[in-house]
N, C-alpha and C positions, 0 to 999 in steps of 0.2 A: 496367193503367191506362195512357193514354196521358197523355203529356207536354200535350199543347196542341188544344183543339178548336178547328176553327175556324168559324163558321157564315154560311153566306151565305142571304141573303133574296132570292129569286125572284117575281114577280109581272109576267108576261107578258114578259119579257129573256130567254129562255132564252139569245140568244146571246151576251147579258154575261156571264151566268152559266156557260157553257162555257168561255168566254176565261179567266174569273177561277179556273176550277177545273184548267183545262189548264197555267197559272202557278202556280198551287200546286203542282203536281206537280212541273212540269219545271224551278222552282228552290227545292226545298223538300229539305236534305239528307238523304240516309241516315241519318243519325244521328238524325234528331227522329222521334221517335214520335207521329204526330197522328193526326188522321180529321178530315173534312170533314162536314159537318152542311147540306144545301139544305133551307129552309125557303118550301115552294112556297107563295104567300100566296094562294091559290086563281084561280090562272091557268087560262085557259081549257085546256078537253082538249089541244088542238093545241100550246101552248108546254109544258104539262107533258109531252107525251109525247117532247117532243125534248131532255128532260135526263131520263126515268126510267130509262134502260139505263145510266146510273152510278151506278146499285146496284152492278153487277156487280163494281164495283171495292171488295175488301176493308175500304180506309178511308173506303168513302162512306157518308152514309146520309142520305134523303129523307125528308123530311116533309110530307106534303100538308093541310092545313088547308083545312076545307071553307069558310073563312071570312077576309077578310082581316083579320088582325090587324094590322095598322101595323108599323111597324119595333120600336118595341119590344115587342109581344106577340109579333112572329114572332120573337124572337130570344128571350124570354122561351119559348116554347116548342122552340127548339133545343135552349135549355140545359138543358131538362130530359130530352134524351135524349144529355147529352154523358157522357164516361168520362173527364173529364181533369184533372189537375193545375190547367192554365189555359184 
């Protein structure tokens, strides 16, 4: 179980959402156990395919929703693919 989910909402930003995930990483300590949660709120193919290659990374995980849920169903639906304490 991880310590802390954290989820971000995507809807046509990919390059917010790379910025904000590149900052989690690169000031996010060794010591905390998380995973990143992107909940894609159904952005076009073109913005989704420029964040789906951060699967690759062990704590990430995508969510693509065929449908825009607003901010809180797309976060409502991160959580329920979260593993964490908080």
């Amino acid at each position: 179980m991880k310590d802390i989910s954290v989820i971000i909402l995507n809807y046509n930003a990919s390059e917010y959402t790379k910025k904000c995930i590149e900052s989690i990483i690169r000031n996010t300590s060794d010591s905390i156990n998380y995973e990143i949660i992107i909940v894609d709120n159904n952005s076009t193919s073109l913005e989704y395919d420029k964040i789906k290659n951060y699967t690759e990374i062990e704590n990430i995980k995508i969510i693509r929703s065929k449908v825009n849920l607003g901010f809180s169903g797309g976060n409502t639906l991160g959580f329920q693919f979260s593993d964490s304490k908080y």
